[in-house]
C-alpha positions, -999 to 999 in steps of 0.1 A, spaced: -26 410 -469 -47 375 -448 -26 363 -422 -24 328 -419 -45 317 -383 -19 305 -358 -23 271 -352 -37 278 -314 -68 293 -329 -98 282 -345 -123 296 -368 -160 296 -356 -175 296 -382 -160 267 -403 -172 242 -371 -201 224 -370 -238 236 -360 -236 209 -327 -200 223 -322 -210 261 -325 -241 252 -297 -215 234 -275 -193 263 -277 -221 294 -275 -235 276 -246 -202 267 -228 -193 308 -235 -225 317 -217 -217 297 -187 -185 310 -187 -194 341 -185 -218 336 -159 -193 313 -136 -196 318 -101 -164 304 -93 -129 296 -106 -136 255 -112 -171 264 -134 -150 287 -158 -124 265 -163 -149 237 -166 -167 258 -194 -136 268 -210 -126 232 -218 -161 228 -234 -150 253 -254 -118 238 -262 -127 204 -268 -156 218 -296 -132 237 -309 -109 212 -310 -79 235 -297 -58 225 -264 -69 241 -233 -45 272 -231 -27 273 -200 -44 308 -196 -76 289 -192 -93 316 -209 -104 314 -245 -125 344 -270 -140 342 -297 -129 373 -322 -150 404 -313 -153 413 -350 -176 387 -354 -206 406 -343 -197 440 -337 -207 469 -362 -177 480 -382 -157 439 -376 -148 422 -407 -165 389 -395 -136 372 -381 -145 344 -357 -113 332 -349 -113 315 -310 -81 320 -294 -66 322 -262 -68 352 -246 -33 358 -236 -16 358 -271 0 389 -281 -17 416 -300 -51 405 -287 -73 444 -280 -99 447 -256 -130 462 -273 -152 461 -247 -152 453 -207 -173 428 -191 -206 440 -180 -213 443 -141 -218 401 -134 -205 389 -164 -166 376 -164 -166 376 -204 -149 412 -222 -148 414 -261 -118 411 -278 -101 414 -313 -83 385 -322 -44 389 -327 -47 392 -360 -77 416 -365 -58 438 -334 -29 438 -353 -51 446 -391 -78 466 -378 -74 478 -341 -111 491 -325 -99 492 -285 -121 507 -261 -126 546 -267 -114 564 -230 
């Protein structure tokens, strides 16, 4: 059974090709922040091409199954704090980015980071 997207996520790849650059590049420099007001500042980048509010995590993903072997292609963006969201991957040594599953795909479809 699809579960209907909560209404605090969006889905990549229904957005625009200018929004999808807005957002890839904003992702980028997010995860490549040097400080606290530059990730925020790329984060509502990400938001506003979205078009989602700015959660008040400050911290948004874009569904992990989008481009890992074995995902469904789920591009859901959604703010990392929600419920059911599964680490798949931690940030590499100077990036602040992990990859995650989307609630819903964490909750279909779990793939969490083998100890």
């Amino acid at each position: 059974m699809t579960h209907a997207r909560p209404s605090l996520e969006a889905d990549y790849n229904t957005l625009s090709t200018a929004a999808q650059a807005v957002i890839d590049k904003a992702m980028d420099q997010a995860d490549n922040a040097l400080t606290t007001s530059d990730y925020t500042a790329a984060m509502e980048y990400v938001a506003i091409a979205a078009g989602l509010p700015l959660p008040a995590s400050k911290d948004l993903a874009i569904c992990s199954c989008r481009n890992d072997a074995g995902g469904c292609g789920c591009a859901a963006i959604f703010d990392t704090a929600l419920p059911g969201a599964v680490v798949t991957a931690t940030n590499s040594p100077d990036c602040n980015l992990s990859q995650l599953q989307c609630p819903t795909c964490g909750h279909d479809h779990p793939r969490p980071i083998a100890d």
